[in-house]
ChimeraX commands (.cxc) that place a marker at each C-alpha (Angstrom):
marker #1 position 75.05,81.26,75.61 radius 0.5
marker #1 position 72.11,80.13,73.36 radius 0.5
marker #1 position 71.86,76.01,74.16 radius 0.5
marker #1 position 69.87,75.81,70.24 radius 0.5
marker #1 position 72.93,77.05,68.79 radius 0.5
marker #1 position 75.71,75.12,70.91 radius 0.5
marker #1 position 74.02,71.78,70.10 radius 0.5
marker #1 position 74.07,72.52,66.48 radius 0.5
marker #1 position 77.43,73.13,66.25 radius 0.5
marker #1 position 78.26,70.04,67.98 radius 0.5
marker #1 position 76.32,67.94,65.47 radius 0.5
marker #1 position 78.16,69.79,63.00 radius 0.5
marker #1 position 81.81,69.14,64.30 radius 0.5
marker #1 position 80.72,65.46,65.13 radius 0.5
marker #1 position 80.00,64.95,61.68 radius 0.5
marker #1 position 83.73,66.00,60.51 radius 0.5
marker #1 position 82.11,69.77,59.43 radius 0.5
marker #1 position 80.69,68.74,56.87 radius 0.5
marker #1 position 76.58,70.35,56.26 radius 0.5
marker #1 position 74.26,67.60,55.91 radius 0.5
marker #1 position 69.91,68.28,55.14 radius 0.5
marker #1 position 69.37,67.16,58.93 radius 0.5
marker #1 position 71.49,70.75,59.43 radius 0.5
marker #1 position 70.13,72.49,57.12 radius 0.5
marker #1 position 66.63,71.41,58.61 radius 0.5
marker #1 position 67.84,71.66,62.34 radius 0.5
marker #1 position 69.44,75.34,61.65 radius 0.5
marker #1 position 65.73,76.25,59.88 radius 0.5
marker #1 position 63.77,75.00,62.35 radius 0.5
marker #1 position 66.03,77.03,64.91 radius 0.5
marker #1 position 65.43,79.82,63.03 radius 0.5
marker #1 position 61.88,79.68,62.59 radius 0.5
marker #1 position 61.67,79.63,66.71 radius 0.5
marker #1 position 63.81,82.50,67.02 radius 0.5
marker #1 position 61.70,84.28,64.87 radius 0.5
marker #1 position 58.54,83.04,66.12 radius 0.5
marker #1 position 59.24,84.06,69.50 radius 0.5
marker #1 position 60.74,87.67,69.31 radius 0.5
marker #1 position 57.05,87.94,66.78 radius 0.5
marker #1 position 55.37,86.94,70.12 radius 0.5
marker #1 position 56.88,88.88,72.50 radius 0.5
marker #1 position 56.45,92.25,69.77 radius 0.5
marker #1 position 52.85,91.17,69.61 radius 0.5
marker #1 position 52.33,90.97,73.60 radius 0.5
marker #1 position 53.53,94.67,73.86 radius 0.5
marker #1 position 51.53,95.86,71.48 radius 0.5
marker #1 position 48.89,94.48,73.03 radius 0.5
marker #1 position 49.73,95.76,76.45 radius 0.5
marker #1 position 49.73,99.24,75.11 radius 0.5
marker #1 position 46.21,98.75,72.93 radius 0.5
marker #1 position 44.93,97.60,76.51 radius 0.5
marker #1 position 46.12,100.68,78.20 radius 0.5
marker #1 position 44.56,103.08,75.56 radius 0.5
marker #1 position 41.48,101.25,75.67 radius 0.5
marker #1 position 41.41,101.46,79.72 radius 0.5
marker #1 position 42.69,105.28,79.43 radius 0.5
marker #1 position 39.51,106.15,76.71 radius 0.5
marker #1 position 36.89,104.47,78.81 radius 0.5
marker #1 position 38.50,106.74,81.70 radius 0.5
marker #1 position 37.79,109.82,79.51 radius 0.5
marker #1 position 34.38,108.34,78.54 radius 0.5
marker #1 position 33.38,107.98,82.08 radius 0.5
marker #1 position 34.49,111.16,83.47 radius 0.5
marker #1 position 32.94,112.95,80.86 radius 0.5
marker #1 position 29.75,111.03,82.15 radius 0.5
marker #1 position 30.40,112.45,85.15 radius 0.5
marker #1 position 30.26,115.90,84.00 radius 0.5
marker #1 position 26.61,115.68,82.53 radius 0.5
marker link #1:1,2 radius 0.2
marker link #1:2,3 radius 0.2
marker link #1:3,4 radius 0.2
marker link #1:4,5 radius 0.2
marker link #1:5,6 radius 0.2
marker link #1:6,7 radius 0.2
marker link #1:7,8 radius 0.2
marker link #1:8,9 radius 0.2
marker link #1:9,10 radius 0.2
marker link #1:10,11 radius 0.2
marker link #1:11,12 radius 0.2
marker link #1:12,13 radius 0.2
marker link #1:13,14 radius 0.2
marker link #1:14,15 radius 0.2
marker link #1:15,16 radius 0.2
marker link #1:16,17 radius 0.2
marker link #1:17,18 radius 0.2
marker link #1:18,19 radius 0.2
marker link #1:19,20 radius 0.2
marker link #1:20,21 radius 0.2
marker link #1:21,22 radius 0.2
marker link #1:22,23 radius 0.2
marker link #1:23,24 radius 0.2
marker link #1:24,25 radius 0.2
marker link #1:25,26 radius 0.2
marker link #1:26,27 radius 0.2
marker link #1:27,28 radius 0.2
marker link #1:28,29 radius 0.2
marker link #1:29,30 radius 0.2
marker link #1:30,31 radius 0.2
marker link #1:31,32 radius 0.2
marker link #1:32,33 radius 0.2
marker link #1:33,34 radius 0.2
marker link #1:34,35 radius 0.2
marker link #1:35,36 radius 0.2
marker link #1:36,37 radius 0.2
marker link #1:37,38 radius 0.2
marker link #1:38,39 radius 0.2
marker link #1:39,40 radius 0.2
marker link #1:40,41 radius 0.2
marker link #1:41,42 radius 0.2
marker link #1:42,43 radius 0.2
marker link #1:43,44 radius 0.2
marker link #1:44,45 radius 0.2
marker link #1:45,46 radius 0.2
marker link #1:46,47 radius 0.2
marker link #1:47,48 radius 0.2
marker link #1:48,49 radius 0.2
marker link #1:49,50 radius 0.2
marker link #1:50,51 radius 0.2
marker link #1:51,52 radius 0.2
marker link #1:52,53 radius 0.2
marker link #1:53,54 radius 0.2
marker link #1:54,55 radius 0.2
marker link #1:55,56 radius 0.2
marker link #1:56,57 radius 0.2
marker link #1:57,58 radius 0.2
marker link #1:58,59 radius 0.2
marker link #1:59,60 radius 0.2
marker link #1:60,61 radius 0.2
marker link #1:61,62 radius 0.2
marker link #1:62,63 radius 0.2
marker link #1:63,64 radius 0.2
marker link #1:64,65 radius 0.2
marker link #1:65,66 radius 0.2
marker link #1:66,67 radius 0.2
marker link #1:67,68 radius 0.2
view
């Protein structure tokens, strides 16, 4: 299922299960990537939905242009 994850756990039973700083630093750093890219994708939608308020208010602003 998740390749990151797999790999580390073969390390880990190749080295007789035993948790060494390079797996410490390897589960960290696998980590860190998953959390950097669910931040990402958060921060993408909420700046899909900033961009369709923006577009929606100069839609208001431009009809009510229209009006004068």
């Amino acid at each position: 299922r998740h390749l990151g994850f797999q790999l580390i756990n073969l390390v880990y039973q190749a080295e007789g299960n035993q948790l060494s700083w390079l797996m410490v630093i390897a589960i960290f750093n696998w980590l860190t990537l998953l959390v950097l890219f669910i931040l990402l994708s958060l921060m993408v939608d909420v700046s899909k939905k900033e961009l369709n308020e923006v577009k929606q208010m100069i839609n208001l602003l431009a009809q009510g242009r229209k009006k004068k």
